[in-house]
TORKE-676241 format. One record per residue (C-alpha): residue in three letters; y, z, x. Coordinates in nm, 4 decimals, padded with zeros to 6 digits, m for minus. Last residue first. Layout:
BEGIN
   r        Y        Z        X
 ALA        Y        Z        X
...
end
This chain:
BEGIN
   r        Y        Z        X
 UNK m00.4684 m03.2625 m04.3374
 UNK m00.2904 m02.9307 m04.4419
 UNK m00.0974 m02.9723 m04.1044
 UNK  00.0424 m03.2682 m04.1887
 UNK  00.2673 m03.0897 m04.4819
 UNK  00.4578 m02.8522 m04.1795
 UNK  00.5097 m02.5014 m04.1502
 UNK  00.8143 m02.2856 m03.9685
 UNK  01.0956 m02.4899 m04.1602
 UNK  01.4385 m02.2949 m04.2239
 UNK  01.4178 m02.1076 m03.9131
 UNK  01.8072 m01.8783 m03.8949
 UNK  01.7803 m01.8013 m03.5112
 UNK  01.9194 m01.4813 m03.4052
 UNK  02.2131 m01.3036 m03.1948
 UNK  02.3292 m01.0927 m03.4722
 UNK  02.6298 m01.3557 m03.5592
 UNK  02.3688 m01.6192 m03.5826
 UNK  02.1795 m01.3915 m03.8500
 UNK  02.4760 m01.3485 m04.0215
 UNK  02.5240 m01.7469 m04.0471
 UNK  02.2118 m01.7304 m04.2157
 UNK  02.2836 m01.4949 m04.4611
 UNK  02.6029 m01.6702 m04.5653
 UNK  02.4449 m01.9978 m04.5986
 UNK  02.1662 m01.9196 m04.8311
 UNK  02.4498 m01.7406 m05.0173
 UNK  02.4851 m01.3906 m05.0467
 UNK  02.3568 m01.1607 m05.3580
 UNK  02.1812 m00.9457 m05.1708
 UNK  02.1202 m00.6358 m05.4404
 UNK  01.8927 m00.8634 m05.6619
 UNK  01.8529 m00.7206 m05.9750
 UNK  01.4874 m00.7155 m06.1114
 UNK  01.2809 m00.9685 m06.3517
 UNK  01.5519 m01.1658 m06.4642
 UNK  01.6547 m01.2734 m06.8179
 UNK  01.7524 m01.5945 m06.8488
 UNK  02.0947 m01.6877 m06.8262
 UNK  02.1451 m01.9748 m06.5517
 UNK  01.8344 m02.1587 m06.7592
 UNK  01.8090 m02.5087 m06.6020
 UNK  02.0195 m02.4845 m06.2873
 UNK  01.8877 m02.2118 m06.0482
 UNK  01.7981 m01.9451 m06.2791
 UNK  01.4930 m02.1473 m06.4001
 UNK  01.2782 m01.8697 m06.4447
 UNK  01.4754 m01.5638 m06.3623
 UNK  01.4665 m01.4270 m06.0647
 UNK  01.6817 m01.6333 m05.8645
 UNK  01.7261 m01.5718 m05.4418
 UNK  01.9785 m01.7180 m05.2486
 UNK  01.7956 m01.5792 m04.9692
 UNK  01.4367 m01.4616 m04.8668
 UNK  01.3641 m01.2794 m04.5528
 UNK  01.1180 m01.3269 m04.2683
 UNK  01.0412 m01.1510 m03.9179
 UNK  01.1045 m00.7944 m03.9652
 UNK  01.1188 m00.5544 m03.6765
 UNK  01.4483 m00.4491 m03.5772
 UNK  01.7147 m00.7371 m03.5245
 UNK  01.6155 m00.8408 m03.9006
 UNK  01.6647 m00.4750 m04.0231
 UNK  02.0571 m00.4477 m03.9227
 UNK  02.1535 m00.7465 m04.1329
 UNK  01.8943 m00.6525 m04.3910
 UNK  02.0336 m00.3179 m04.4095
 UNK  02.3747 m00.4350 m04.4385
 UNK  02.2993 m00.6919 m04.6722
 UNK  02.1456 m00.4555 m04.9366
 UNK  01.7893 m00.4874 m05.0088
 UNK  01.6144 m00.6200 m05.3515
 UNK  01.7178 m00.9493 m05.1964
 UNK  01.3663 m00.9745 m04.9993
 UNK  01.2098 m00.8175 m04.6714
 UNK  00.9006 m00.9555 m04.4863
 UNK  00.7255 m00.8665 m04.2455
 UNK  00.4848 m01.1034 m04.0636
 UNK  00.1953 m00.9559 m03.9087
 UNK  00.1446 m00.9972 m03.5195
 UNK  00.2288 m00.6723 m03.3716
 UNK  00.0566 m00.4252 m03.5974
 UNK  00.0624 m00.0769 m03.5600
 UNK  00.3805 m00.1103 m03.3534
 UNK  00.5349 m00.3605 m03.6688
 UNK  00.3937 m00.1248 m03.9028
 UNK  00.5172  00.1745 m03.7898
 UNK  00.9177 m00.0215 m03.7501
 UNK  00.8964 m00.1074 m04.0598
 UNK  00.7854  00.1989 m04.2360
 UNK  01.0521  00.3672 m04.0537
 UNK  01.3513  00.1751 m04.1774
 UNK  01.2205  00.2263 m04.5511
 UNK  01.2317  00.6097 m04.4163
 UNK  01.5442  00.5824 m04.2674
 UNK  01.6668  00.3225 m04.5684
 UNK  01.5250  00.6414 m04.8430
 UNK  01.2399  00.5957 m05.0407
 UNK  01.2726  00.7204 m05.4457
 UNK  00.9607  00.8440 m05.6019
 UNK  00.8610  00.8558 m05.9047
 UNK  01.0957  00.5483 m06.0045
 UNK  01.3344  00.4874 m06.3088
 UNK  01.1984  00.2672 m06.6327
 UNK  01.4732  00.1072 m06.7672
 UNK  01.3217 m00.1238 m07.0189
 UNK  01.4991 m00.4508 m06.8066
 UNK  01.5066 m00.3951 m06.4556
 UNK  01.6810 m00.2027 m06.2253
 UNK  01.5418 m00.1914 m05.8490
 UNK  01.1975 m00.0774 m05.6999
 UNK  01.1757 m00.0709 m05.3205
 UNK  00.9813 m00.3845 m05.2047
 UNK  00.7802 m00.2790 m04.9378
 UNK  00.6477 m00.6437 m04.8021
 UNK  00.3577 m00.7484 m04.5747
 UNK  00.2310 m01.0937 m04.4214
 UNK m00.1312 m01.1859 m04.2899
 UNK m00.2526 m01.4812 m04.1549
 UNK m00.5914 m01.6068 m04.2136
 UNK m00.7832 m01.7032 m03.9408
 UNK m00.9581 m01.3445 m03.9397
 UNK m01.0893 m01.3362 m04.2928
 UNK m01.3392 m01.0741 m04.2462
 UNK m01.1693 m00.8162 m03.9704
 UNK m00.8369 m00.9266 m04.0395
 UNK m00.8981 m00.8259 m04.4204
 UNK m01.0368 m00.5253 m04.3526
 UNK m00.7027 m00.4243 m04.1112
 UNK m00.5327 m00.5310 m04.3875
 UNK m00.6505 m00.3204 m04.5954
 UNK m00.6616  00.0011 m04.4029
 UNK m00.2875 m00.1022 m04.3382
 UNK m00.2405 m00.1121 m04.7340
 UNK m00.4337  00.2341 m04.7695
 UNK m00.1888  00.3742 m04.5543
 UNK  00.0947  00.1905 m04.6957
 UNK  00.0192  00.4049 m05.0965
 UNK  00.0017  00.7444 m04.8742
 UNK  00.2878  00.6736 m04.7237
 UNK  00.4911  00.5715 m05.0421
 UNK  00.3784  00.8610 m05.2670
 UNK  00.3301  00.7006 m05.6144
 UNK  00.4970  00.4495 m05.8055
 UNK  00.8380  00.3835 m05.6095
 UNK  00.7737  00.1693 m05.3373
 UNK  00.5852 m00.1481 m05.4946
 UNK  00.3007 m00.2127 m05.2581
 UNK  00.2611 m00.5259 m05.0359
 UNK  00.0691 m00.8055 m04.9408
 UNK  00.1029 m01.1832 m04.8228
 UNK m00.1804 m01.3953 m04.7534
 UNK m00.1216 m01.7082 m04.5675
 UNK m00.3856 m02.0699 m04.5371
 UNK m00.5706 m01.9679 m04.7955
 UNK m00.9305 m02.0503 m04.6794
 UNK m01.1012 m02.0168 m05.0283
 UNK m01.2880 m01.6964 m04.8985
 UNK m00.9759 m01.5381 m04.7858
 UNK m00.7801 m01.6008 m05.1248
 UNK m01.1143 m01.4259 m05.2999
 UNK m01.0928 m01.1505 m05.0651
 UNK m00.7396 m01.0609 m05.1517
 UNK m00.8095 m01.0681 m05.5495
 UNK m01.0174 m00.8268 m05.4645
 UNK m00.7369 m00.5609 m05.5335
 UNK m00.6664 m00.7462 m05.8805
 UNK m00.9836 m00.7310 m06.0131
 UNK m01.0705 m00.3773 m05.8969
 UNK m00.7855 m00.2493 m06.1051
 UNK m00.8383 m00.4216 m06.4160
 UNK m00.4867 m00.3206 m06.5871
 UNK m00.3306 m00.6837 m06.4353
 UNK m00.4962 m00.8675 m06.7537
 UNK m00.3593 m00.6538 m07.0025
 UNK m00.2456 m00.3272 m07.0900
 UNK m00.2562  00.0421 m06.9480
 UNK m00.0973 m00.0912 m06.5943
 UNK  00.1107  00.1674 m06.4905
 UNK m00.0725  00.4317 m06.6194
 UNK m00.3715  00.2435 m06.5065
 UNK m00.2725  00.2453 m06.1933
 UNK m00.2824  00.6307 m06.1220
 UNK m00.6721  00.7481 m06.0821
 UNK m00.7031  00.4189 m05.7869
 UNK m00.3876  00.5106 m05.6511
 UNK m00.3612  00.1852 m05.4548
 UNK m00.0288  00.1126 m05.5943
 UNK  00.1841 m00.2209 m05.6763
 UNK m00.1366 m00.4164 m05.5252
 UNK  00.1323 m00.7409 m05.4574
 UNK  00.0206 m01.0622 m05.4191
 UNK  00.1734 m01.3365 m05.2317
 UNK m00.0578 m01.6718 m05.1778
 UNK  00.0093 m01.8740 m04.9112
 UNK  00.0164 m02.3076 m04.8119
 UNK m00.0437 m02.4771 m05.1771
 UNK m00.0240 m02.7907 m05.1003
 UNK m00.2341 m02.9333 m05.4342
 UNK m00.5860 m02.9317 m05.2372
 UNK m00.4871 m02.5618 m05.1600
 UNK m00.4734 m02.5462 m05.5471
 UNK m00.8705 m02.5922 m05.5719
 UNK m00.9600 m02.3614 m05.2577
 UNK m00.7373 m02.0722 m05.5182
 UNK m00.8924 m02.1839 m05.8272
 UNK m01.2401 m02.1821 m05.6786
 UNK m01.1780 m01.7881 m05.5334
 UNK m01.0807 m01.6749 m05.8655
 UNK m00.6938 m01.6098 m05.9476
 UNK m00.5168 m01.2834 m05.9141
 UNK m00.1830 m01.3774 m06.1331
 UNK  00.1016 m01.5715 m05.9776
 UNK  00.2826 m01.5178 m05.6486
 UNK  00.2574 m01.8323 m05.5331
 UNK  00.3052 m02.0258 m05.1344
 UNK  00.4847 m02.3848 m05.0508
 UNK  00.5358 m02.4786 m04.7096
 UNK  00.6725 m02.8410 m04.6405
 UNK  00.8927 m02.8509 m04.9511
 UNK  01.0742 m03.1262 m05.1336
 UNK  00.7819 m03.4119 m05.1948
 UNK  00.5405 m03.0774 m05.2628
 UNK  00.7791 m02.9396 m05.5497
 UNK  00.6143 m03.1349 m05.8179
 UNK  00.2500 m03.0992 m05.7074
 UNK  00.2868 m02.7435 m05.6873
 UNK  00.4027 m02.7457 m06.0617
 UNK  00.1393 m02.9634 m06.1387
 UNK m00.1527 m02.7637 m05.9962
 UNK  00.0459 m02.4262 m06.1107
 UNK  00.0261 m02.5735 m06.4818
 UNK m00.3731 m02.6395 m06.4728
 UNK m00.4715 m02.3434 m06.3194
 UNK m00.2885 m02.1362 m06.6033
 UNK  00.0667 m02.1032 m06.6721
 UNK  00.0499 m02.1502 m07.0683
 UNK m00.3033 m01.9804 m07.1617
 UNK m00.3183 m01.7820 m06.8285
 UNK m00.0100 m01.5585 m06.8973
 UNK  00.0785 m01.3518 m06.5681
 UNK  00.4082 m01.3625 m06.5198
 UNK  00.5338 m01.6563 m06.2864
 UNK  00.6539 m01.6836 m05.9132
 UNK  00.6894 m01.9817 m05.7023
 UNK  00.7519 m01.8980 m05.3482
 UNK  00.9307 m02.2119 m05.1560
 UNK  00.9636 m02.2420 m04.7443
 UNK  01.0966 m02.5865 m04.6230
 UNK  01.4534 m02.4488 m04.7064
 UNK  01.7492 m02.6512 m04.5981
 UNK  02.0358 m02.4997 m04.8137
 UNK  02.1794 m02.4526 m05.1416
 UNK  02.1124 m02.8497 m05.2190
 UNK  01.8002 m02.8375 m05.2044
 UNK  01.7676 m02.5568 m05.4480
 UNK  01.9169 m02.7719 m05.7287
 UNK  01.6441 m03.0454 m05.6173
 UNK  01.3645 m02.8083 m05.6742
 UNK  01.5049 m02.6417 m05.9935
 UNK  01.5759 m03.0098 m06.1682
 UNK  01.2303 m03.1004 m06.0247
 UNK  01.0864 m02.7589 m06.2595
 UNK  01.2692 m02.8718 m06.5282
 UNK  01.0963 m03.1995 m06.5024
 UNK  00.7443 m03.0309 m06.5185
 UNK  00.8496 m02.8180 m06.8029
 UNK  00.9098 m02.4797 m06.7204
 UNK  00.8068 m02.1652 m06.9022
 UNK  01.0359 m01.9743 m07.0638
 UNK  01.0080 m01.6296 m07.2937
 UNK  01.3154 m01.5400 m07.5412
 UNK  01.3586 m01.1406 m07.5148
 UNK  01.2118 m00.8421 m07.6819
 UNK  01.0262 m00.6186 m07.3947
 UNK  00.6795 m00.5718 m07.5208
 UNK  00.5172 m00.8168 m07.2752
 UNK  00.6587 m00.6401 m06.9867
 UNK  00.8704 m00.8915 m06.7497
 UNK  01.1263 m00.6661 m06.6642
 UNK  00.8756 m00.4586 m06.4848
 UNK  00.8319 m00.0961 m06.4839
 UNK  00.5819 m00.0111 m06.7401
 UNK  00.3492 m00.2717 m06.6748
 UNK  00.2483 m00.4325 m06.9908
 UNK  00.0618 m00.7643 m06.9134
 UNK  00.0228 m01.0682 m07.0679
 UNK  00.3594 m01.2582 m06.9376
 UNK  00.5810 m01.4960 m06.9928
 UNK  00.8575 m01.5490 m06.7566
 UNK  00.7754 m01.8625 m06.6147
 UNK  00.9007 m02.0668 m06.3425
 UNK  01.0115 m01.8388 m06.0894
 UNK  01.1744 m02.0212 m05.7880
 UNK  01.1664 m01.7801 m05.4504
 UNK  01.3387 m01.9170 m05.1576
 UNK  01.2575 m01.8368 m04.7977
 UNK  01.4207 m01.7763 m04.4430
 UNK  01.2217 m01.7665 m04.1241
 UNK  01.3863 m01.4921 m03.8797
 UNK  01.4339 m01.5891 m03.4989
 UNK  01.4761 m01.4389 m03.2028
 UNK  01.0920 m01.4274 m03.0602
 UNK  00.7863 m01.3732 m03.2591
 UNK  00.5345 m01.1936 m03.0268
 UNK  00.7572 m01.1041 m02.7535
 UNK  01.0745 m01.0392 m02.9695
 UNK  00.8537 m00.8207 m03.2894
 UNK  00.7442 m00.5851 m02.9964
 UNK  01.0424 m00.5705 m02.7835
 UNK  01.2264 m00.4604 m03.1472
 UNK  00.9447 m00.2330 m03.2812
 UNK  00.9417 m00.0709 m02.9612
 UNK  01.3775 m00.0212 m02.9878
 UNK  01.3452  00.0672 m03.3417
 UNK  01.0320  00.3420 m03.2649
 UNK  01.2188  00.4946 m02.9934
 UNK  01.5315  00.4891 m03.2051
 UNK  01.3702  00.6192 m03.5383
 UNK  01.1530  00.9352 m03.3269
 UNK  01.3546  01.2116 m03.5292
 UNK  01.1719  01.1092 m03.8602
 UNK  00.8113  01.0793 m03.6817
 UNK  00.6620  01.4197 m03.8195
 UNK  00.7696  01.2957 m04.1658
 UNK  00.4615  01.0860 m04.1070
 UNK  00.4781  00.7134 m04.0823
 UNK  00.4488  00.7164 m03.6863
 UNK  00.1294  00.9500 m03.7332
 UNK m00.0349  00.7567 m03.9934
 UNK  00.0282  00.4321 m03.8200
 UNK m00.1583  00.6446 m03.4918
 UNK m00.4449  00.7553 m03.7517
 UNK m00.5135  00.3924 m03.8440
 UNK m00.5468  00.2540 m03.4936
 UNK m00.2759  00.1659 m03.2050
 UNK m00.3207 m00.0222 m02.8834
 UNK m00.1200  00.0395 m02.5902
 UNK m00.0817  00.4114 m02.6690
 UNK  00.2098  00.5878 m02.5737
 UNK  00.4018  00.5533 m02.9038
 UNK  00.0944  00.6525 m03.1028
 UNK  00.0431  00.9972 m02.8598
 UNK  00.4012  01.0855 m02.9246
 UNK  00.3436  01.0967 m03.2750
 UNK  00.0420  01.2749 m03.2612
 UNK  00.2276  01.5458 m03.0618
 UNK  00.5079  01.5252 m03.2803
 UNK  00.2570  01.6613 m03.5668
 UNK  00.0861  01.4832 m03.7981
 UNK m00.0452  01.7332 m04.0852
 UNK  00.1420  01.5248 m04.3417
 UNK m00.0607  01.2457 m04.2990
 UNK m00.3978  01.4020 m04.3011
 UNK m00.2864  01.5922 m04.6242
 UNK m00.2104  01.2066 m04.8499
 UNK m00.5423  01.0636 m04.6844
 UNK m00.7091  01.3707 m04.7843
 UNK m00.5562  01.3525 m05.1629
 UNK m00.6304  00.9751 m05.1659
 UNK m00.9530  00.9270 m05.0572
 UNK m01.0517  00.7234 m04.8242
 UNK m01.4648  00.5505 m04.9039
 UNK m01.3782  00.4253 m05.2527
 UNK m01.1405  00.1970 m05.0866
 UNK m01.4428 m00.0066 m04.8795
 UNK m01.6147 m00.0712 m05.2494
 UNK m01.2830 m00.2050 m05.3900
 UNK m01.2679 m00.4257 m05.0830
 UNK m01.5290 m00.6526 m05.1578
end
């Protein structure tokens, strides 16, 4: 399992090595045809601020050859709101005061047919809190059942499930599972995460190789900028990932770095990531690794993810809800963050025509889980 691998980098070195990159290193990572961990180290550094064009325009040949022109637009549909857990910075903290929802099985057609007719998506994230007793196994089998005769591709971001519930939703049409670490600050995440089921730190970070072993089709990662030192908290992603490729190697792999935005109990971030350095991050990752999908939600503004998608990333959500039901049922629930994108479907893909760029609405087909 990973959580053994992890005790091997510590934090404090990892955090020193990266600072101590010097342009040298830097230029030595650009050079290279292949790059390892210390080169993603380098091009994250602060060492690599005054290398953002070079990086943009490798990042840019880089993302073309292996992906071509084209960015693969998703919709997330959150179906529950209640939640277990009390993470300090989400909306969705059990403590916060506010009238939980969980979706009935029709409410949850309603949702898929009212997204329908916002655009063409094939690709659909469902999203709950993590509350096993009334979105268990049980509830995401139906509710992936429900939305499978509207959606080709269909992934969760739900709690860290065992490796038997995963295989057994795949059997549903489940497609990808999204899962976010929030921080790999092993000492940290408890102060985060002081109660419930997401406080059991090794739990949730092998939650990855459980989704591996059940042959998940798509694993999507990511930390939540805004915890604890952002390149030190990516570094320990890529070391991840590059574990991950190494044992689960027909899986594919995505990555996110949501940046934290308002949400309800009005906790305010540690650290606070500029778009150079959110910039940066992309384009590092995207050299370090050419055939990972990056993704980047409504928590950005338009302009960035105008400028972004021509750069590096390959995926983006639109239209996006975040409140369960938000699409028809429950227009007024409370959401989890505030988007900053607020566009239609059809407004961010007509964008990405006007950048020179494909808007892919379907990149995954039902006869391929045959």
């Amino acid at each position: 399992m990973f959580s053994d691998e992890l005790k091997n980098y510590d934090w404090d070195a990892t955090t020193a090595a990266i600072n101590a990159k010097t342009a040298a290193d830097v230029e030595r990572a650009l050079s290279r045809e292949r790059r390892d961990i210390n080169d993603f180290m380098a091009l994250i550094s602060p060492a690599a601020a005054s290398y953002l064009e070079r990086m943009a325009a490798l990042s840019r040949q880089l993302t073309q050859k292996r992906f071509g022109k084209v960015i693969s637009l998703y919709i997330p549909m959150y179906i529950t709101n209640s939640c277990t857990n009390s993470c300090v910075y989400c909306g969705f903290n059990r403590h916060n005061q506010f009238a939980r929802v969980v979706l009935t099985p029709e409410q949850i057609k309603a949702e898929c047919e009212a997204i329908r007719r916002l655009g063409p998506f094939e690709n659909l994230l469902l999203v709950t809190g993590e509350n096993p007793r009334v979105a268990g196994v049980e509830y995401l089998e139906k509710a992936l059942e429900v939305c499978r005769p509207y959606f080709s591709n269909l992934s969760i971001e739900v709690m860290p499930l065992k490796a038997e519930d995963y295989e057994r939703l795949t059997h549903s049409g489940l497609n990808g599972v999204v899962c976010f670490q929030e921080t790999y600050n092993r000492d940290k995440y408890k102060t985060y995460h002081p109660a419930g089921m997401k406080s059991n730190f090794e739990w949730r970070v092998n939650g990855f190789d459980r989704m591996g072993q059940a042959g998940v089709h798509k694993i999507g990662m990511g930390v939540l900028i805004g915890l604890e030192d952002w390149r030190t908290d990516v570094t320990m992603m890529a070391r991840h990932l590059l574990y991950l490729r190494k044992h689960y190697w027909r899986t594919r792999y995505s990555v996110n770095f949501p940046r934290m935005r308002p949400a309800e109990g009005g906790y305010q971030p540690n650290v606070v990531m500029s778009d150079r350095e959110l910039a940066q991050l992309t384009f590092a990752f995207r050299i370090f690794d050419p055939d990972v999908d990056i993704s980047v939600s409504t928590r950005e503004r338009p302009d960035f993810r105008d400028n972004i998608a021509t750069l590096g990333a390959t995926s983006m959500s639109a239209g996006s809800k975040t409140d369960p039901g938000g699409y028809c049922t429950y227009p007024q629930s409370l959401e989890q963050f505030a988007v900053s994108d607020e566009r239609t479907p059809a407004e961010v893909a007509a964008s990405i025509r006007a950048h020179g760029y494909e808007a892919v609405w379907k990149d995954w087909d039902k006869c391929f889980d045959i």
